[in-house]
N, C-alpha and C positions, 0 to 999 in steps of 0.2 A: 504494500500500500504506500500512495506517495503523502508523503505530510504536507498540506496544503503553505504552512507556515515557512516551509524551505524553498518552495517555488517563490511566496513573494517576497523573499530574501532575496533572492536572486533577480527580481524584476525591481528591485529599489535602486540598482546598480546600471538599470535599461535607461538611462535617459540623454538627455544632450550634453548638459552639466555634471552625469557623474556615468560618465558610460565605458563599460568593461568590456567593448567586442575592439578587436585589436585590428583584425580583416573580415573583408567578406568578399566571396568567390561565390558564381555562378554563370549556369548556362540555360539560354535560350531553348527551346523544342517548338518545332514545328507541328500541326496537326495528326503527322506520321509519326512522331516520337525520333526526328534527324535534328541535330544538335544545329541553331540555327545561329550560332553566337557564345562567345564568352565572356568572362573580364574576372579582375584578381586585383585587388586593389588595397589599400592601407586604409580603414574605417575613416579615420582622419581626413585623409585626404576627399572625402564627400563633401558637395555643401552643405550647408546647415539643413535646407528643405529636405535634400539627400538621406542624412543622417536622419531624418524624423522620422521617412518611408519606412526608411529599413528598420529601423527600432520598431516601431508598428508591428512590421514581419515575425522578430527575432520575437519582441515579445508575446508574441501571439500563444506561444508554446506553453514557458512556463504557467503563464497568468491565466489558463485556460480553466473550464473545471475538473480539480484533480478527481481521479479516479471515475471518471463519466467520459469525459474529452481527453483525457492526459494518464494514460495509463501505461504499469511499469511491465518491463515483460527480460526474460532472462536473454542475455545474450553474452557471445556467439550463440546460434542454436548449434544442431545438430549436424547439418550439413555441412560439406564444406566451402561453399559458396559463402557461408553466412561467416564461417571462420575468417576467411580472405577480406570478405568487409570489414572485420571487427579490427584484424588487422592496417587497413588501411586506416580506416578513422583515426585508430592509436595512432598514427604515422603523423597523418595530417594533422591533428591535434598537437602533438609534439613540437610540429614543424610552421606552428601558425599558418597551415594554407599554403605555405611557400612551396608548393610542389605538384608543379599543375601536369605532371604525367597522370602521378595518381587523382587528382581533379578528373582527369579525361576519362581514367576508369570508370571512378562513379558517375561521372555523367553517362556512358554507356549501357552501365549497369540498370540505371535510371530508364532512360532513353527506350532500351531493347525490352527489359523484362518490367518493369515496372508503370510502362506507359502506355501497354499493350490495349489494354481495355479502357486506354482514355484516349481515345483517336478524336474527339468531337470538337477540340480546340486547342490550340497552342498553350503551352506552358513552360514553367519558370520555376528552377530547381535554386536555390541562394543555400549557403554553408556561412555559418557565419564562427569565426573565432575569438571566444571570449576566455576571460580571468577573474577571478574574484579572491579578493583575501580575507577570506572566513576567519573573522573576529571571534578569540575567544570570550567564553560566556564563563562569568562567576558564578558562585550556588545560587545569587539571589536570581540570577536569570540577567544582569545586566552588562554591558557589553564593556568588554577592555580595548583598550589602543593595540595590544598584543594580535599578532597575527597566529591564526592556529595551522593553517595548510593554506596553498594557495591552489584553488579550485582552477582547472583547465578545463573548458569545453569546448562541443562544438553543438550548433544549432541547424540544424536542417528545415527547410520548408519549400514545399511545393507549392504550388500558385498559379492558378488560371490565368492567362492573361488577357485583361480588358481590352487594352489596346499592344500596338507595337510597342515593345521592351516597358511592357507597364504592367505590372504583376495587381493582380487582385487583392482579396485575403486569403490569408493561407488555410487550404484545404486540407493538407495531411503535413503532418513534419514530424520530430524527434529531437530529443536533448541523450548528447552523449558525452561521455560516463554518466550516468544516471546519479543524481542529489541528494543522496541515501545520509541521513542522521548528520547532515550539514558537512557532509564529504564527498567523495568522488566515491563511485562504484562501478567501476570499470565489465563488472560481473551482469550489468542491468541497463538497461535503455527505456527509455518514456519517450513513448509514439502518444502522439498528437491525431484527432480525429475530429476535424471539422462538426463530421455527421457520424455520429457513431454508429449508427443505423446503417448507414452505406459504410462499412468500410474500404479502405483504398487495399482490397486483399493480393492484388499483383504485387503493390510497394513491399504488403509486409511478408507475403511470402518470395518471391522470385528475387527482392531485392536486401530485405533486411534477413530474410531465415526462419522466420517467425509463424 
C-alpha cells in the first residue's frame, strides 16, 4: 500500500520555486506508434511557462489518488523483458537521463509493444529526472535541517497529444524506485492510471512486466 503522506512529500518539492526534476527526456509517437521526434534537455534550461507544463505532467503521478489511480506493484517481474527495463531505469536514473541510447530503447519498447492498442492518436512519452533530500524526522514527528538519504527518481508519463508536440494530461505513467516509508525501493514501482477502469494493459504488460 502506498502512504498517501509520502507522495505529497514529494509533490511539495514539484514546483517552480523549489523544484527537484534535474532533466527531462522524451519522444514524440505518431498514430502508428513511429517515434516522430525527440529532445533531452536540462529542467532548467525550460522557460518558466515551460517548466509549469511539465511540472503539471510530473506531478500528475504522485498527487494522484493513492491506491485507486496510483498503485504499487513489484518489480522487475518475472520475465525477462521486465528484468532489462528495470535494469535500464536503474541506468538512466543513475545517469540523470544522460544517455539517450538507452532513451531510444525505451522509446521503442514504448512505441512497439506498449502503443499497440493505442493506434487512434498520437502521443507523448516524457521521463522526467528528479532528487529529493529526505529530511530527517524526530520522535515528535518534526523535521530536522539533517539530510536522511537522498531520494533519486525517475517519472514516466504518457500523454495524448492535443495538438503538434502538445501533450494532454497524463493518461498512464509510473514513479520509479517506488517511495516506500520515505525511501527508495528499488524492489517496487507505482503505475499511475488515468482511468482505472480502462487500464493501459499493453504498457503494463508488454512494456513494464506486470
Amino acid at each position: 500500500m502506498i502512504n498517501r503522506e509520502d507522495m505529497l512529500e514529494l509533490t511539495r518539492r514539484m514546483t517552480v520555486k523549489r523544484n527537484c526534476f534535474t532533466r527531462v527526456a522524451g519522444a514524440y509517437f505518431d498514430e502508428e506508434g513511429f517515434v516522430d521526434g525527440t529532445f533531452n534537455i536540462h529542467f532548467l534550461k525550460l522557460s518558466p511557462g515551460e517548466q509549469i507544463r511539465n511540472l503539471a505532467l510530473a506531478k500528475e503521478v504522485p498527487f494522484s489518488a493513492t491506491n485507486e489511480k496510483l498503485k504499487e506493484y513489484s518489480f522487475p517481474g518475472k520475465n525477462a523483458e521486465s528484468v532489462e527495463l528495470a535494469k535500464l531505469l536503474t541506468v538512466l536514473n543513475s545517469c540523470d537521463l544522460k544517455n539517450d541510447a538507452m532513451l531510444d530503447v525505451i522509446y521503442e519498447l514504448v512505441g512497439e509493444r506498449g502503443l499497440a492498442g493505442l493506434s487512434d492518436e498520437g502521443r507523448a512519452f516524457f521521463l522526467f529526472h528528479g532528487s529529493y533530500d529526505v529530511p530527517v524526522k524526530a520522535a515528535d514527528k518534526e523535521r530536522l535541517w539533517e539530510s536522511e538519504e537522498v531520494y533519486s527518481f525517475l517519472i514516466g508519463v504518457l500523454c495524448p497529444l492535443e495538438e503538434e508536440y502538445e501533450p494532454g494530461k497524463p493518461e498512464w505513467g509510473f514513479l520509479y524506485p517506488a517511495f516506500t516509508d520515505r525511501s527508495s525501493d528499488p524492489a517496487h514501482i507505482a503505475v499511475y492510471e488515468a482511468d482505472p477502469a480502462r487500464p493501459h494493459e499493453d504498457m503494463m504488460r508488454e512494456v513494464l512486466g506486470i
